[in-house]
N, C-alpha and C positions, 0 to 999 in steps of 0.2 A: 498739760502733759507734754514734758519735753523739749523745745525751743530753748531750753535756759540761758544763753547766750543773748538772745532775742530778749527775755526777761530783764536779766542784767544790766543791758543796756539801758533800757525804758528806765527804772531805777536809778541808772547813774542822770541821767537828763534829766527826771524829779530832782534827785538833790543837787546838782551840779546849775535849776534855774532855767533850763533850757527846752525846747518843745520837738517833738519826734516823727517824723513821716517814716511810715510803715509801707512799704511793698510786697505787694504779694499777690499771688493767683487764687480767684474766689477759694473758700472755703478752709481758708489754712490756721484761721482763728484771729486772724488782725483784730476786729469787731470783739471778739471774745475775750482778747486780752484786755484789754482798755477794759471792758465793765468787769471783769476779774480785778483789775486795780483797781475800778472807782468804789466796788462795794469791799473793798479790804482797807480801802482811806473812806473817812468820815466826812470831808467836806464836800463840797457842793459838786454835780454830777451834771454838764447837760449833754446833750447829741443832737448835731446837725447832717443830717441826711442830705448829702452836697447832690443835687437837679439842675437841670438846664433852665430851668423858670428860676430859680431861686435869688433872690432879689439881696443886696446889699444891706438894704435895711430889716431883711427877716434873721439876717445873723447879727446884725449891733444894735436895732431898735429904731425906731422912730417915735415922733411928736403925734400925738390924737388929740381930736380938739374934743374937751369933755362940756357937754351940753349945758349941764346943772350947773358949772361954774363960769362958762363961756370963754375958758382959758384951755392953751394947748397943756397938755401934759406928755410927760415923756413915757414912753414905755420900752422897757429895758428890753434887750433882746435874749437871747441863749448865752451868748458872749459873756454874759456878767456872770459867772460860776468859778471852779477852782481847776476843777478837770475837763478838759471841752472835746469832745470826737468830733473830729469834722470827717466824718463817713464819706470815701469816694471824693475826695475832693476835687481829682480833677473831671467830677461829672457836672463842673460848674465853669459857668466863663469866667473867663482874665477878671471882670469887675467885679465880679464875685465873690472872689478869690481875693481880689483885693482889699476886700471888706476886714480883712484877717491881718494886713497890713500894718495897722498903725498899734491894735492890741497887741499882735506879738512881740514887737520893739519895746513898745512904750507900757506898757500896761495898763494903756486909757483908751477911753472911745469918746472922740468928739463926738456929741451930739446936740445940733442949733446948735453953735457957738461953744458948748459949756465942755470940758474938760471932764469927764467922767473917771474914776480910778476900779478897777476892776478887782475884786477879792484877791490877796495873796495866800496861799500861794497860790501861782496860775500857771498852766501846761497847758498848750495845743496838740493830741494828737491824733494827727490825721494817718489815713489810708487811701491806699490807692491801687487799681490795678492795673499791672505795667504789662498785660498781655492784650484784651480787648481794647483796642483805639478807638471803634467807630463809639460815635458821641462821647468822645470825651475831649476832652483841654488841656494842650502842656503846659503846667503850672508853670508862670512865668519867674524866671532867675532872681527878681527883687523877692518875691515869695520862697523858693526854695533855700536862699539868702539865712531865713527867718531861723528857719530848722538847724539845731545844735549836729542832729543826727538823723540817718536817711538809713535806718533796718530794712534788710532783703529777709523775708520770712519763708521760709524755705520747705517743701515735704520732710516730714517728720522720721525719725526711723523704722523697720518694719515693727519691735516690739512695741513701741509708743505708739504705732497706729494700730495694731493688733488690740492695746489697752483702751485706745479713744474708741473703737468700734464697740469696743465691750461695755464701755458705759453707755455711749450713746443709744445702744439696743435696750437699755436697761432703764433709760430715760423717758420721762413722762410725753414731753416733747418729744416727735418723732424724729426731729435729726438735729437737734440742741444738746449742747454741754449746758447740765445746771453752772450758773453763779451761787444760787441761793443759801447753802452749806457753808459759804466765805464768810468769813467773820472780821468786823472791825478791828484791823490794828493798830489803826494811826488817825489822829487828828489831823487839821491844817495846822495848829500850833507845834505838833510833832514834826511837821515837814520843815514847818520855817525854822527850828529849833534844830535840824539838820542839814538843811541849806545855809546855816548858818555856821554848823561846825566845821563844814566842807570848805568854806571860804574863809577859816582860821587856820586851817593846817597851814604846817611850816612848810615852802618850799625853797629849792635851794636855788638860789642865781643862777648857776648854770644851766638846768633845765629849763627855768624862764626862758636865756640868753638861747639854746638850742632851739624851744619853739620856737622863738621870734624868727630865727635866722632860717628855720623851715619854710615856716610861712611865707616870707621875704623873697629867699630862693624861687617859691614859685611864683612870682609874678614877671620877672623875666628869662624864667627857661621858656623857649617856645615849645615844648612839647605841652605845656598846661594852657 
């Protein structure tokens, strides 16, 4: 209900290839949105709930040694999906965090040595909330680096929260928006078949020549 700009965005950083940090103050629907996406796209869905314990290899996986064969095996983490929520992320340390590092670039996860390539398409979106600091962690700059886009999600209008209260009273769940009414409208093959249209469009040189020279610009104005 309403955000549509917030919407929008998320959408253009699906097709456009790129991964999204969501800010906002509890309860604004950061969490809502993302599994509103994952169950309107068909591919693969996971969600990591970012904690202060939470460990590097509970988000990429790790090696277990399997008894019956006397050989390690690997076991794949959350990581290896199409759509990934990293919930709260900065309720997790720097290393933690870092864990997130090499799949967002690369779209692999070394593990023991071996190069792993992670389902395409693949999106990181994370949340975060920029009001309560105590226990949490400012995601470090190589990290926020990763992120195409950094959404501020913002109180809704009066009629749109007038309409969200109305359903939510009407909901089974006591203070939950159903997902469950959404319906499948896109494959992973639709996405990559879209991210692919996106990166055929024609554009003109000078727009190229314009971003570059923005970009360019700011690394020696000292006000940036």
């Amino acid at each position: 209900i309403g955000q549509g700009a917030v919407i929008d965005d998320v959408l253009t950083a699906l097709i456009a290839g790129g991964h999204v940090l969501v800010e906002g103050v509890p309860g604004l629907g950061k969490t809502l949105l993302v599994r509103a996406l994952a169950r309107c796209f068909g591919g693969e869905f996971a969600r990591i709930q970012f904690t202060p314990d939470l460990m590097p290899s509970d988000v990429t996986g790790h090696a277990v040694y399997d008894l019956a064969s006397e050989q390690f095996k690997l076991r794949k983490g959350p990581v290896f999906t199409n759509l990934l929520l990293a919930d709260e992320i900065n309720r997790a340390p720097a290393k933690t965090q870092a864990a997130l590092l090499e799949v967002m670039q690369e779209r692999q996860v070394t593990l023991e040595g071996r190069a792993l390539a992670v389902p395409l398409p693949f999106m990181v979106l994370a949340t975060q909330n920029p009001i309560e600091q105590e226990g949490t962690y400012p995601l470090p700059e190589a990290e926020l680096d990763r992120f195409m886009l950094k959404l501020r999600m913002d109180y809704p209008a009066p009629d749109e929260e007038l309409s969200m209260v109305r359903q939510v009273t009407r909901s089974a769940k006591a203070d939950m928006l159903e997902v469950s009414p959404l319906r499948t409208l896109l494959q992973a093959k639709d996405v990559l078949a879209l991210q692919k249209i996106a990166s055929d469009l024609a554009l003109d040189d000078q727009v190229l020549d314009y971003a570059v020279r923005l970009a360019r610009a700011t690394r020696s104005w000292p006000g940036l």
